[in-house]
Every structure is written in structure tokens, then in C-alpha cells.
C-alpha positions in Angstrom: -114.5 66.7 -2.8 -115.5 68.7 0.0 -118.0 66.1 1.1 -116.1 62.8 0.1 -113.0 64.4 2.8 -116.5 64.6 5.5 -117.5 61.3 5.0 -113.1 60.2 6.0 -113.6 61.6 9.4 -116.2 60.0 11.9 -117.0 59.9 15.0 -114.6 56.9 15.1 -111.6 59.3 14.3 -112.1 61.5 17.5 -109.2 60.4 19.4 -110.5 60.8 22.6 -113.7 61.1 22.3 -113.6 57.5 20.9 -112.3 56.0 23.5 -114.3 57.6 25.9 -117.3 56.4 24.1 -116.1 52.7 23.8 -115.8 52.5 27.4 -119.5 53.8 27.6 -120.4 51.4 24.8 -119.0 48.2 27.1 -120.0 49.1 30.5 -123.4 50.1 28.6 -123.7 47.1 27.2 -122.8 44.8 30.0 -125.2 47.1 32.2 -128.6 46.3 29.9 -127.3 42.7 30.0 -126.2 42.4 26.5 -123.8 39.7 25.8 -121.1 40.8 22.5 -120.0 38.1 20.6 -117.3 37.3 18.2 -114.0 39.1 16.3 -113.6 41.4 14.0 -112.3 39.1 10.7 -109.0 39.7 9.5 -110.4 41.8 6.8 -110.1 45.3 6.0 -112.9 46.3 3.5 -116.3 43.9 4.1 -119.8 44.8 3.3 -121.6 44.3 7.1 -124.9 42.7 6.8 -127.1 44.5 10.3 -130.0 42.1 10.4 -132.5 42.4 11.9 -133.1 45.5 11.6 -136.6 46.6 13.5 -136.4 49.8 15.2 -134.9 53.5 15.6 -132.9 51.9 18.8 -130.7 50.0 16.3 -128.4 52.6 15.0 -127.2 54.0 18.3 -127.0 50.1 19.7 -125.4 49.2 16.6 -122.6 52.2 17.0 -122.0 51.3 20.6 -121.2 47.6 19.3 -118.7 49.1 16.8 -116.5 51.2 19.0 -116.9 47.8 21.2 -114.8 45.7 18.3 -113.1 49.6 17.3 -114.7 48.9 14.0 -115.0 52.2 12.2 -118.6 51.9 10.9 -120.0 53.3 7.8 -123.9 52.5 7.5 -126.8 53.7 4.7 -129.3 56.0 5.1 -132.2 57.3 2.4 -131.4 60.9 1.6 -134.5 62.4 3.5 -132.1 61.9 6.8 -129.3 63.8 5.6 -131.3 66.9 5.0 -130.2 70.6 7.0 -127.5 70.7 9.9 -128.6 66.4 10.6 -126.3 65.9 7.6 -123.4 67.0 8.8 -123.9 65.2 12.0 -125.2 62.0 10.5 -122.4 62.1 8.2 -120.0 62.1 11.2 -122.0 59.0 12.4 -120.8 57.3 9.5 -123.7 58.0 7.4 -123.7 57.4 3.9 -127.0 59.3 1.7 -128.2 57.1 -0.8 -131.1 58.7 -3.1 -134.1 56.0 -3.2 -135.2 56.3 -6.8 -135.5 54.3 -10.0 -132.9 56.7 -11.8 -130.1 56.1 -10.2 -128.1 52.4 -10.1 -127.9 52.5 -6.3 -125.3 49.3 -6.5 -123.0 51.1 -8.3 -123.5 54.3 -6.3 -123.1 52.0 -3.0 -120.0 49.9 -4.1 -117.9 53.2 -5.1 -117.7 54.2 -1.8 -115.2 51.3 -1.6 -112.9 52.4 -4.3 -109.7 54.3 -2.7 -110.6 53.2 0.4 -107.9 50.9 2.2 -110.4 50.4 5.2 -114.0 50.5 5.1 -116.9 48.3 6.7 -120.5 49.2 5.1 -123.3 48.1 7.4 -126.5 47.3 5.3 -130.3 45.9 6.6 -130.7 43.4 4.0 -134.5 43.8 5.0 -134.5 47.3 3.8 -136.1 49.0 6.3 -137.9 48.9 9.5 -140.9 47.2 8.3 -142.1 43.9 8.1 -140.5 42.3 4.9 -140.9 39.2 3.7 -138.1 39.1 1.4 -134.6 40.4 1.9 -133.4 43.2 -1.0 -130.5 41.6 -3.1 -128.8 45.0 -3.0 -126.2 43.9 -0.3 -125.2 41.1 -2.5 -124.9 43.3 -5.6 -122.7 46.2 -3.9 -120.5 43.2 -2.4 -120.1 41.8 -5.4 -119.4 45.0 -7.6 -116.7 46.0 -5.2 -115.2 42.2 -4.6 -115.3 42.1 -1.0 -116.9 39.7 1.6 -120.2 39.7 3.4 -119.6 40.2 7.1 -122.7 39.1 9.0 -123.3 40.9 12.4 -126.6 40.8 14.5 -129.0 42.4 17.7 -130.7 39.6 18.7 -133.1 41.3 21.4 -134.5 37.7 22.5 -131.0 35.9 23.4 -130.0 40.0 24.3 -126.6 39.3 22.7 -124.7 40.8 19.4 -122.0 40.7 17.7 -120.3 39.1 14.1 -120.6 35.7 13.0 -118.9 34.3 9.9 -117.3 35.9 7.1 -119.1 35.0 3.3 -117.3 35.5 0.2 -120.2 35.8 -2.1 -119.8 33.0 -5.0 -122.3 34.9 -7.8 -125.1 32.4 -7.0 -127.1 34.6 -5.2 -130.0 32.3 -4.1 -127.3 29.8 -2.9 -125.5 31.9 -0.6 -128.9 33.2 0.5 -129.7 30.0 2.1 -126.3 29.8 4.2 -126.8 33.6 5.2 -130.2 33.4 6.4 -129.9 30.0 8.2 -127.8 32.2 10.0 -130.5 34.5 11.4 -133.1 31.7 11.7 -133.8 32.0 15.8 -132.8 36.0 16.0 -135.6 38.3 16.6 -135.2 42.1 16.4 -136.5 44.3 19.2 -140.3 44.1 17.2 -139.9 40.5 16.1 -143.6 40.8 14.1 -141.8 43.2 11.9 -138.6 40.3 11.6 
């Protein structure tokens, strides 16, 4: 219970520290010549597809986008970086722990962070990890299905320098379908190591 109250207050829920930090984000932004793109959806719970997803410099770049859009993020991370006094602070990141083995049904663990929750927006790299995949992991789809919301897709392309959210997909069930229209989506994006995109 303890924990579950932690994970309700981020660093998006620091008054003023918030703001400060979204004025930092923009003028940071603007200043490395990244160009934000797009609107939040009129939606209030949305799995957020982060794609691609290529280096450490992701999570802080993706954060500054979200106090851009004041988009209070919740993103997933394997357990191993939630381990001493990080997890507090990763927690209050928006953090979310998820243990990476075959005992547990990490869909269902993912999608009940939705339940009770008016408001939430889960980032997920549908490419797993930083390394090169080939394939994306259907996991995304799963936990946004389980928990009947839409798939918000968001991006850092590091070649066009520009970011932001792109259309909002209601997944139908066919998952190779939808597959196509999502990552037709991506198809000219590059992440800050395209060989790894």
C-alpha cells in the first residue's frame, strides 16, 4: 500500500518544481534544435508506445517532452533498476518495476497498474530494450488490450531532431493488423543509434 501511494506522487506532482522543469524542458528543447510535435489526445488513460528506443539519453529526453505536453508519465523499467535508494528516486520518475522472468504474467502485472487509476499514461519500447531487435515484443498490445485503453504513439526521431505524439490506435484484437498501421508509422524515424533501430 505503502508503495502503490509512492508510485501516485511523481515528479510531475511537485507543484513548483514542475513547472520549473517544463520551462527547462522547452527552452531545452528549442536550444538542441528539437522540434515537438503534436497534442496530447483527449484521452485520460492510454498505453504510450516510446519507439525508438536506442539509448540511456532517452528517458531524461523523453521526461523533458512530457512536462512539455504536462503529461504525467509513468514508464517501465526491469527490476534490477529499482534496487537501493535508485528506487525511490526512479519511482518518483514515474518508474514502474517489472520482474523479467517466465513466472510471472507480466501483461497482467503491467495492465493492473491501470485499475483505480482515473489518469494514467504508460510509456512502453515496444522494441524491448536498447538493443538491436528485429521484432517488436507484443507486450504493449497485450497490457492495452487487458486494460481496454488505446495505443498512443509518441517518438525521438534523432534524424528529423523532432518528437512528439502522432495518432491515437484503439487496438481491434488483430494484432498483426494493427501492427502494420503502427509501424508504418515509424518507418523513416531513427533513434539516436539507428543500427540498433
Amino acid at each position: 500500500m505503502k508503495e502503490r501511494r509512492q508510485l501516485e506522487r511523481t515528479i510531475f506532482d511537485t507543484p513548483v518544481l514542475s513547472q520549473v522543469l517544463r520551462l527547462i524542458s522547452i527552452l531545452g528543447l528549442r536550444l538542441a534544435g528539437w522540434k515537438i510535435e503534436g497534442d496530447l489526445p483527449n484521452a485520460d488513460r492510454f498505453v504510450m508506445l516510446a519507439h525508438p528506443h536506442t539509448s540511456n539519453f532517452d528517458l531524461p529526453l523523453m521526461l523533458a517532452v512530457s512536462f512539455t505536453f504536462r503529461c504525467k508519465l509513468h514508464w517501465i523499467g526491469k527490476e534490477e533498476l529499482f534496487t537501493g535508494w535508485h528506487r525511490p528516486f526512479m519511482m518518483w520518475l514515474g518508474g514502474l518495476p517489472i520482474v523479467r522472468t517466465g513466472d510471472t504474467n507480466q501483461v497482467a502485472e503491467v495492465a493492473h497498474h491501470f485499475e483505480n487509476r482515473n489518469r494514467i499514461a504508460l510509456a512502453i519500447a515496444p522494441g524491448g530494450t536498447r538493443s538491436q531487435t528485429r521484432e517488436w515484443r507484443s507486450g504493449f498490445y497485450w497490457i492495452a488490450m487487458e486494460a481496454k485503453v488505446p495505443i498512443l504513439l509518441s517518438y525521438l526521431d534523432y534524424k528529423a531532431r523532432r518528437t512528439g505524439v502522432g495518432p491515437l490506435i484503439t487496438p481491434s484484437g488483430d494484432y498483426e493488423s494493427d501492427l502494420v498501421t503502427m509501424r508504418s508509422f515509424y518507418n523513416s524515424m531513427e533513434g539516436k543509434y539507428p543500427e540498433k533501430t
